[in-house]
Structure formats: structure tokens, C-alpha cells
C-alpha positions as CSV (number, residue, x, y, z in Angstrom):
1,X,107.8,106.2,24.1
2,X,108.7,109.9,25.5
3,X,105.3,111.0,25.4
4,X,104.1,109.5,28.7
5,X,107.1,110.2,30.5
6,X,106.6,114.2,28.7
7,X,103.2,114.3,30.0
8,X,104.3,113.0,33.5
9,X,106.3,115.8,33.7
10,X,103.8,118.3,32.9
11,X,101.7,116.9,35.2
12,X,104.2,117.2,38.2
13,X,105.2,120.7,36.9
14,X,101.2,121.9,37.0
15,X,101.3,121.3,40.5
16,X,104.3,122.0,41.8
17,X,103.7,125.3,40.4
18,X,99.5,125.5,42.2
19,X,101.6,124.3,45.6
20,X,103.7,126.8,45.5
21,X,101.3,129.8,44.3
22,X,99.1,128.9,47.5
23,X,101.9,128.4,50.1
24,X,103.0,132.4,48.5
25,X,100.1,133.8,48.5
26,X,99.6,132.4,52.2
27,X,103.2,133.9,52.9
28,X,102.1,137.2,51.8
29,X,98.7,137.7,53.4
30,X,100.6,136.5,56.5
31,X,102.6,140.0,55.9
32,X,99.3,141.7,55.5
33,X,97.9,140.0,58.8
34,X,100.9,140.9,61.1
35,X,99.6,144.6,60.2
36,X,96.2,143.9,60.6
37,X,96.0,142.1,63.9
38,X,97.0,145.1,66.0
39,X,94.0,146.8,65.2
40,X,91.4,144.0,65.0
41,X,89.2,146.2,66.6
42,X,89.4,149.2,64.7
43,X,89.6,147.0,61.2
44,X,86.2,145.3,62.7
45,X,84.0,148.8,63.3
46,X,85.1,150.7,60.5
47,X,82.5,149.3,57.9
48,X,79.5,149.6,60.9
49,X,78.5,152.8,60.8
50,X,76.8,153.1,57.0
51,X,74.6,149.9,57.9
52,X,74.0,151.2,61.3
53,X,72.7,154.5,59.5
54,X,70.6,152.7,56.8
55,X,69.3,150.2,59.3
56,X,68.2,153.7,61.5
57,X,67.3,155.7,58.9
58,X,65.7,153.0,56.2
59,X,65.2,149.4,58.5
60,X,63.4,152.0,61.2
61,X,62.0,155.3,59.8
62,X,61.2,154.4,56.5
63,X,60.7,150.7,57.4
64,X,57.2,151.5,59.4
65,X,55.7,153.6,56.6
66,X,56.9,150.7,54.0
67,X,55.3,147.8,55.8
68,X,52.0,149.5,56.2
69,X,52.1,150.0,52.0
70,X,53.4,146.4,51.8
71,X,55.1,143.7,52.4
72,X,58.6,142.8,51.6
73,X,58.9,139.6,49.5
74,X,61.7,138.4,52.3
75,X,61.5,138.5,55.7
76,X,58.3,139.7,58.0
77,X,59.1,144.0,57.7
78,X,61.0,146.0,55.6
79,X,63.9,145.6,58.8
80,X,64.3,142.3,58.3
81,X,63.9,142.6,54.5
82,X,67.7,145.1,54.1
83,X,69.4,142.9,56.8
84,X,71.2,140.6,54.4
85,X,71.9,144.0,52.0
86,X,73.2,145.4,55.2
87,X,75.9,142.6,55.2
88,X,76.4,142.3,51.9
89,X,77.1,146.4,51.7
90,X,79.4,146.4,54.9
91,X,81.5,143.8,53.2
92,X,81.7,145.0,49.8
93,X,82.9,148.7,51.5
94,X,85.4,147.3,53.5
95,X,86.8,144.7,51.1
96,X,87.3,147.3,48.6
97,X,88.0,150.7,50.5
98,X,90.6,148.8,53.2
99,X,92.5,147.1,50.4
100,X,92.9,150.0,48.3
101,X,93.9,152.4,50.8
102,X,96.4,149.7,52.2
103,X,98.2,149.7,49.0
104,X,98.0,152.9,48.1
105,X,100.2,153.4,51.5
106,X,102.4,151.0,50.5
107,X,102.5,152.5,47.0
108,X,102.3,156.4,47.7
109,X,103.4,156.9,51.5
110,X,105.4,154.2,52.8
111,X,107.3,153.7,49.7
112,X,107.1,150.1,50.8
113,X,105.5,148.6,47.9
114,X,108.8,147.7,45.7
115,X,109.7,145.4,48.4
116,X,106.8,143.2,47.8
117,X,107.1,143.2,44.2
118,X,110.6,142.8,44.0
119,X,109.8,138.7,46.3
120,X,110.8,135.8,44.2
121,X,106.6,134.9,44.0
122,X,104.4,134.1,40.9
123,X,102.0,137.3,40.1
124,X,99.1,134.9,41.0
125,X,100.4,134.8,44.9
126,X,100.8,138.6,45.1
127,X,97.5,139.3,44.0
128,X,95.3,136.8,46.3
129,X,98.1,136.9,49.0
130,X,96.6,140.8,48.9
131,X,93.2,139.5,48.3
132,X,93.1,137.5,51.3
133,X,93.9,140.3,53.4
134,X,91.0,142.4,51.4
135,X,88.8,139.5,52.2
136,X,89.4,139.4,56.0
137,X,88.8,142.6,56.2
138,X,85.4,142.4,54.8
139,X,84.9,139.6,56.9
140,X,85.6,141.1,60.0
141,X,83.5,143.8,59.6
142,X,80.2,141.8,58.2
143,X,80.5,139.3,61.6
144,X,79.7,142.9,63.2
145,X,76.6,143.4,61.2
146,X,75.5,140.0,61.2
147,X,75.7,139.7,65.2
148,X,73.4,142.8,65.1
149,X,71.3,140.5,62.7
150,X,71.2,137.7,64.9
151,X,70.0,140.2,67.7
152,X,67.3,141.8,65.3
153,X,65.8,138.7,64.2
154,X,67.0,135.6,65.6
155,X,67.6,134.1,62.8
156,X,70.5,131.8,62.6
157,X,69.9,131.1,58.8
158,X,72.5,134.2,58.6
159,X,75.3,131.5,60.0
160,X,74.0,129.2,57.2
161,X,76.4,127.9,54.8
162,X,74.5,128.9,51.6
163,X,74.9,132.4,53.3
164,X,78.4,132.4,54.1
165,X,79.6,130.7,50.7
166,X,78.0,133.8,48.9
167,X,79.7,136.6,51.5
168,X,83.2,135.0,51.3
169,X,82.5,135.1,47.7
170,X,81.5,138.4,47.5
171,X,84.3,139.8,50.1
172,X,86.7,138.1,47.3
173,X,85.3,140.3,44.4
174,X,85.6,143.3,46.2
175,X,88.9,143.2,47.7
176,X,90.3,141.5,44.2
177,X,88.5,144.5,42.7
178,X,90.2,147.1,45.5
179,X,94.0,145.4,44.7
180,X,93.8,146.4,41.0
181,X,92.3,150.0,42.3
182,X,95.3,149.9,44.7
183,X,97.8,149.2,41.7
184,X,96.4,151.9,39.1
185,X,95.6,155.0,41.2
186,X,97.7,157.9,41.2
187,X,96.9,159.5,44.5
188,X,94.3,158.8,47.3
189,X,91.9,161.5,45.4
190,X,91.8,158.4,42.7
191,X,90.9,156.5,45.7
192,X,87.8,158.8,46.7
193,X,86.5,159.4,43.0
194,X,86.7,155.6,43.0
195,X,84.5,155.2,45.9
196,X,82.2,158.1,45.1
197,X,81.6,157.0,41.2
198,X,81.6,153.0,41.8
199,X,81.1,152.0,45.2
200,X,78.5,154.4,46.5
201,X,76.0,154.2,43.5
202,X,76.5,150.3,43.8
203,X,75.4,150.7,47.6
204,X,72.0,152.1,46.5
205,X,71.7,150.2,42.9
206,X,72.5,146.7,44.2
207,X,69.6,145.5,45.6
208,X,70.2,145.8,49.3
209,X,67.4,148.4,49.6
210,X,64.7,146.5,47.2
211,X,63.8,143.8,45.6
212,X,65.0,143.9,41.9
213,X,62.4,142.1,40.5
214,X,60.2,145.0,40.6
215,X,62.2,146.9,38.4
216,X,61.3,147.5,34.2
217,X,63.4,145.3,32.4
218,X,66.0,147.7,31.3
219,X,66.4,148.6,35.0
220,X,66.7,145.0,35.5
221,X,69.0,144.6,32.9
222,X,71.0,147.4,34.9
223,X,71.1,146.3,38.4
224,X,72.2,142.9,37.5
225,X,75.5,143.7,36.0
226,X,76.5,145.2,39.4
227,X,78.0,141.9,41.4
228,X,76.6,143.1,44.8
229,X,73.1,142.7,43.4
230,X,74.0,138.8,43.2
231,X,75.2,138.8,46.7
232,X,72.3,141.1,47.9
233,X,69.5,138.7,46.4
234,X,71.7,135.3,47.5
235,X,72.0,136.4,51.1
236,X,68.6,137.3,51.2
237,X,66.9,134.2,49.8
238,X,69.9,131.7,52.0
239,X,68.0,133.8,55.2
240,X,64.4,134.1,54.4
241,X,63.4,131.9,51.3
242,X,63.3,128.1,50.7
243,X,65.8,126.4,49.6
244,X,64.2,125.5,46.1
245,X,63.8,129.8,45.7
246,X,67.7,130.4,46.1
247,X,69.4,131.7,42.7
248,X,71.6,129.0,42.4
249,X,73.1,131.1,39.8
250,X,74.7,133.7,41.7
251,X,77.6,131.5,43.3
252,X,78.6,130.7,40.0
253,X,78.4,134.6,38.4
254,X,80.1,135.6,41.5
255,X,83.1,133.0,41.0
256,X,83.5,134.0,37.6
257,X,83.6,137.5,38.6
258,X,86.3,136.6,40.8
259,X,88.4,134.1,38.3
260,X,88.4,137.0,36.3
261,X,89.4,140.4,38.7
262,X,92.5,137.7,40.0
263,X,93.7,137.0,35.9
264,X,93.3,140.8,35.7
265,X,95.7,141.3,39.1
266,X,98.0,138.8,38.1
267,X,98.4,140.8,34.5
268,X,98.8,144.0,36.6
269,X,101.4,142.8,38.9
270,X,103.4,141.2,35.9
271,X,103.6,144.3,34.4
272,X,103.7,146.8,37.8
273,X,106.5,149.5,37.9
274,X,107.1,151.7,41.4
């Protein structure tokens, strides 16, 4: 006789508690956006200048010498071909490098950061409320890059849902990756060593520059633990391949990815002392 009413309960208790992690995590990243929306503009060029370089440097000096040896499996030159990488790598910098260093501030600088764990909020809301914030970021900065797409090519497949699913996607792994940077590193050298060991190689090794299945198969094997080759090869194939050629699987690997770096954040932010 008690167990329906138990289970009821349990029920109503599951999501009172989902309710009130999303209306928290919205009340956070609504602290984070108050910050942020005084320097739209700055927030929105910062990631532009690495894909303006490699677009130069690879999309227009190498890209002529590289569509006279061949020609890229996506897209009609070699430009068109590290476009989507292009957004993919703006995205994935900014996600990661702005949420870090924002916490770090808080953490380091401002001393601010006790304040925000000492709010009467599940873990779960602190980390994506910071996520969220990560994620805009990355956002911001990649509808940059993909307007310079747009003018490039005229392609609107880069305003396609497939390709915006797999960049919101990937701007969440990133930032969720730069919040538990943000929590664990002791000074903003951490923060460069960070970049320089993790984020840089990852630029070159994930797939925005070439086409992975090229590669031997340990190289293979390699590349494709690195979630940006996922993103790089998703975005791609949602521009220039039909639909029946997409890798289905990489919104899936990506959303695991995710799940996993925001269980990891919550754990971290259970256990954070400042």
C-alpha cells in the first residue's frame, strides 16, 4: 500500500530537484553574463585572429600548392576544405581559454570565488551555470568565423542545424573542460602550460587541417581520442557532404564527453576549498 505513494514521492522529488538545478545554473550564468555583456565586442574578436592566420597562412599560401597536388575530400580547394576546422578551433580556444582565465580571476585575483561557492546551489548548477558562460563565449567568437565563412563560400549549410548541434556541442566540452582547469590550477602559469601542452597540439592534431582518414591506423587511433577531431570531421561533412556521409556518431561521442567533464565539475565543486 505505501509503495505507490513512496514512489510518487520519488518521482516529485527527481524533478523538483532537475527544476531547480536548471533555474540555478541559469541564475549563475546570468552572473557570468552581466560581466560579459560589456565587452561583447572584445569577447567576440578575441578567438579571430589564430583562424584568420591559418586561413592566410594554410587556406591561402599553402592552400594553392595543395590543390594543384590534390583535391580535398570536402569542399572545392583546400580554403574551403579547413573552414569548418577553422570554427571548430576558434570555439574550442575560446570555450576553454576564456572560462579558465575567468575563474582563475575569481579564484587568484579577485578573491571573488568563495562567494560563488559559498550560494545555497546544487554542484550540478555551479558547474554548467559556468559552462554556459564558457559556451557563449565560444559561440560568440565562432559566429565571427563563420560570417567570414559565409563570405568565403556562400555556403549557408554552415547555419545548418546538423552544423550548429555539433558546435554547441563542442563549445560545451571545452568550456566544461576549461571550468575544471579553472578549479585545479595554481596560478595563471598552470593556465599557459595548460594551453601550450593540451590545447595547442589539439589545434594541429584534430583534424581541422586534414582529413583523418589518411592517417596509419595508430595515427588514426590517436587523433580520434582528441574530441575536436569529432567536431572537425562533423562540421565538415554537415557543410560539404551528403547527408547519408555524416558521422552520426560524433554527436553522441561528443555528448558523452560532455555528461562526463559536468559529473567531473560537479565532484570538483563538491569538494572545492578557497
Amino acid at each position: 500500500m505505501t509503495t505507490q505513494p513512496s514512489i510518487q514521492f520519488a518521482k516529485a522529488h527527481k524533478a523538483s530537484l532537475l527544476r531547480s538545478i536548471v533555474s540555478d545554473s541559469l541564475t549563475v550564468f546570468w552572473g557570468d553574463w552581466l560581466d560579459l555583456r560589456v565587452r561583447l565586442l572584445q569577447v567576440a574578436s578575441s578567438g579571430l585572429i589564430s583562424p584568420l592566420i591559418y586561413i592566410l597562412a594554410f587556406g591561402l599560401g599553402l592552400g594553392s600548392a595543395m590543390d594543384v597536388a590534390m583535391k580535398p575530400p570536402a569542399g572545392d580547394n583546400y580554403l574551403q576544405f579547413i573552414l569548418p576546422g577553422m570554427v571548430a578551433l576558434s570555439s574550442m580556444t575560446i570555450s576553454f581559454g576564456g572560462t579558465t582565465f575567468s575563474i582563475c580571476g575569481e579564484r587568484l585575483y579577485s578573491k571573488t570565488f568563495e562567494e560563488t561557492l559559498l550560494m545555497p546551489v546544487h554542484p550540478l548548477a555551479l558547474f554548467l551555470g559556468k559552462m554556459l558562460a564558457g559556451m557563449l563565449r565560444g559561440l560568440m567568437t565562432s559566429a565571427s568565423v563563420i560570417l567570414i565563412s559565409l563570405l568565403v563560400t556562400g555556403n549557408w549549410r554552415f547555419l545548418s542545424p546538423l552544423f550548429l548541434i555539433l558546435l554547441v556541442l563542442n563549445c560545451a566540452v571545452f568550456s566544461g573542460l576549461g571550468v575544471i582547469a579553472g578549479l585545479n590550477v595554481k596560478s595563471l602559469e598552470g593556465v599557459g602550460l595548460l594551453n601550450n601542452f593540451l590545447i595547442v597540439p589539439m589545434s594541429f592534431l584534430g583534424a581541422t587541417f586534414f582529413d583523418p582518414a589518411t592517417l596509419p591506423p595508430v595515427l588514426k587511433a590517436v587523433v580520434y581520442l582528441l574530441p575536436l577531431t569529432y567536431t572537425s570531421t562533423g562540421l565538415r561533412a554537415a557543410v560539404y557532404l551528403p547527408l547519408a556521409q555524416f558521422p552520426w556518431y560524433s554527436i553522441p561521442v561528443l555528448l558523452l564527453v560532455a555528461i562526463a567533464l559536468s559529473a567531473v565539475g560537479a565532484y570538483q565543486f563538491s569538494h572545492q576549498k578557497d
